[in-house]
N, C-alpha and C positions, 0 to 999 in steps of 0.2 A: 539600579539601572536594569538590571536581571527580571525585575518584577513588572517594572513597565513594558520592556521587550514582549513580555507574555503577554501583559496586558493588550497591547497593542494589537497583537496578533490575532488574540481571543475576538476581541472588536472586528476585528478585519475579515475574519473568519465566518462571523453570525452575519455581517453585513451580507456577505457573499451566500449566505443559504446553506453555508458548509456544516454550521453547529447550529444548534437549538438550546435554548435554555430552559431546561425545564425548572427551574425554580432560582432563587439568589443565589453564585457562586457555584453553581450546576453547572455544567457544559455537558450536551450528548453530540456524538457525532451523527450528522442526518442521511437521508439514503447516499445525497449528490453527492455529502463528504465521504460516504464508504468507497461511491464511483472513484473517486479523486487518489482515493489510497492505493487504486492498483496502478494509476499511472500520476504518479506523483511531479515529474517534469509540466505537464500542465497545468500544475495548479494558480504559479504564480499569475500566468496570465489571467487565468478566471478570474480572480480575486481581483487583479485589478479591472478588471471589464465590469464588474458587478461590483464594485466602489465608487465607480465612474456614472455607474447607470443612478446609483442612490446621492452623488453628490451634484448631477444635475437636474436630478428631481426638487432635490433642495433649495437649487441655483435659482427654478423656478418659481419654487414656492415663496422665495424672500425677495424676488424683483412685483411679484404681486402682494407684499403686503396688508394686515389688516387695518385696516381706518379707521379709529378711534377717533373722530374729530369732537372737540370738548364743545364748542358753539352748539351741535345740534343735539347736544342730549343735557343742554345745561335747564332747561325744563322737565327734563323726565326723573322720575321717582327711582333710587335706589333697584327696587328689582326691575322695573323698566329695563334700565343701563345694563344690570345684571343679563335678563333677556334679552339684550342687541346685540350684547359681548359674545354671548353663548352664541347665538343664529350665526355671528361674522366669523366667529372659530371654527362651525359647522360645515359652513361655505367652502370656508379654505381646506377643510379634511375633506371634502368633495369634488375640491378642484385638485388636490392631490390626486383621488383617485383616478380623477380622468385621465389625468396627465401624465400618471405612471405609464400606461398602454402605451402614448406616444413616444415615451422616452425609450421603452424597451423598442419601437417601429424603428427607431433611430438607429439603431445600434446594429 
């Protein structure tokens, strides 16, 4: 229970921009997290404001969906399919990034 506590928090922590990972099982604390160590009483709110901002980002990204419709690619060749897949994944890390701006405008 102790492990995942940490665990949770480590998560919670990177989301918010407070640690960096520099490698597997690494955690460095980042500039924002040194700001946060001298006034420790704000952190909880950051953390949840900036979990907020990254789970509406998400909110969005799974109400827009990619289309994989099987009818229109039941003529296309293996790396066709392959390359429509790719392009429509492409898409969606593009509409991520627009749409991060808006969601931080929100906030």
């Amino acid at each position: 229970m102790f492990y995942d506590r940490i665990s949770f928090s480590l998560s919670y922590l990177n989301l918010a921009g407070l640690l960096e990972k520099p490698g597997r099982g690494l955690f460095k604390i980042s500039t924002i997290g040194f700001q946060f160590l001298e006034e420790p009483e704000k952190l909880t709110s950051f953390v949840e404001k900036e979990v907020q901002k990254n789970y509406k980002l998400k909110k969005a990204l799974v109400t827009s969906p990619i289309d994989l419709e099987e009818s229109k690619t039941e003529s296309l060749t293996p790396q066709e399919k392959l390359f429509n897949s790719f392009n429509k994944i492409r898409d969606a890390l593009i509409l991520a990034q627009v749409l991060a701006p808006q969601v931080d405008a929100t906030d």
